[in-house]
C-alpha positions in Angstrom: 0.0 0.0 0.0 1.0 3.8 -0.8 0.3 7.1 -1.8 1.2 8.3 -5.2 3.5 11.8 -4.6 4.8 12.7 -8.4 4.8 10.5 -11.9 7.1 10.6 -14.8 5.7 10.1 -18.1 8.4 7.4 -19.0 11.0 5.8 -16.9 13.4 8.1 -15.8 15.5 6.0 -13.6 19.1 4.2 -14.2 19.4 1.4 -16.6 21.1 -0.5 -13.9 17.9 -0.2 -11.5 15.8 -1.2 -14.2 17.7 -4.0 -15.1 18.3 -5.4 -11.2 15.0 -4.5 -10.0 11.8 -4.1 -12.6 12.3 -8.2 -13.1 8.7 -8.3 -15.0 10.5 -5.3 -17.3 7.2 -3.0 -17.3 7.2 -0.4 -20.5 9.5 2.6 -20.1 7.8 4.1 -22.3 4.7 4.6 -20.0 4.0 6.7 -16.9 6.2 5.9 -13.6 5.3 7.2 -10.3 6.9 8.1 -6.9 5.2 6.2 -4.0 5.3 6.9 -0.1 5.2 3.1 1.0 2.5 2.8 4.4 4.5 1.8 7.3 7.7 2.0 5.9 10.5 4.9 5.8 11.4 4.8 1.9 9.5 5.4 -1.2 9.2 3.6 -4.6 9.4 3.5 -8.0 6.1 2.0 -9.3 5.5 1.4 -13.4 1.9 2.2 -13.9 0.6 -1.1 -15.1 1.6 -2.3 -11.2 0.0 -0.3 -9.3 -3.8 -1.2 -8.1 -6.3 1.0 -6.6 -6.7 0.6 -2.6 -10.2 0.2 -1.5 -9.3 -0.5 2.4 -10.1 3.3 3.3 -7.4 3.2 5.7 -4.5 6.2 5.8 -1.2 6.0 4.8 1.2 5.8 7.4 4.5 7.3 6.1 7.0 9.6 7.6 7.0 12.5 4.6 3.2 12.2 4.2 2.9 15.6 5.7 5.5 17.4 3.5 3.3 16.0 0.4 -0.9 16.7 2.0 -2.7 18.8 4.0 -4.7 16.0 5.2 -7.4 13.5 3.7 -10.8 14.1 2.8 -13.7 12.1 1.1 -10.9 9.3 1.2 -8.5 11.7 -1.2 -5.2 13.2 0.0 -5.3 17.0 -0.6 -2.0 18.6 -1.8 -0.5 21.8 0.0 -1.9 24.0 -2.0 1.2 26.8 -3.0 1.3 30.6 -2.1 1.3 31.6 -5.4 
């Protein structure tokens, strides 16, 4: 489980990463996005066809979560909204 905090629109990580970790070799060619993981300290790198909507309702539980929302409501995080 995780939120989703930014998304390339093709893979724009190392070749060695991909090679080591992305075993099912997703598209590069396709979004990529930036994930807080739920009870964890790190984030991921998550090709698009691998990621699966979470229907549990509960929060994420992540150490940056606060840098990234405001808060949660209707079940959405809401992005800090910028002073300009």
């Amino acid at each position: 489980r995780g939120v989703v905090v930014d998304v390339d629109a093709v893979f724009a990580g190392e070749d060695d990463w991909y090679e080591q970790v992305a075993r099912s070799r997703p598209p590069k060619d396709a979004p990529w996005y930036h994930v807080l993981v739920s009870d964890a300290a790190h984030t991921t790198y998550v090709a698009e066809r691998n990621l699966e909507p979470d229907e549990s309702g509960e929060p994420v539980r992540h150490p940056l979560i606060d840098r990234f929302f405001s808060g949660v409501r209707d079940g959405r995080y809401q992005v800090h909204q910028s002073a300009n």
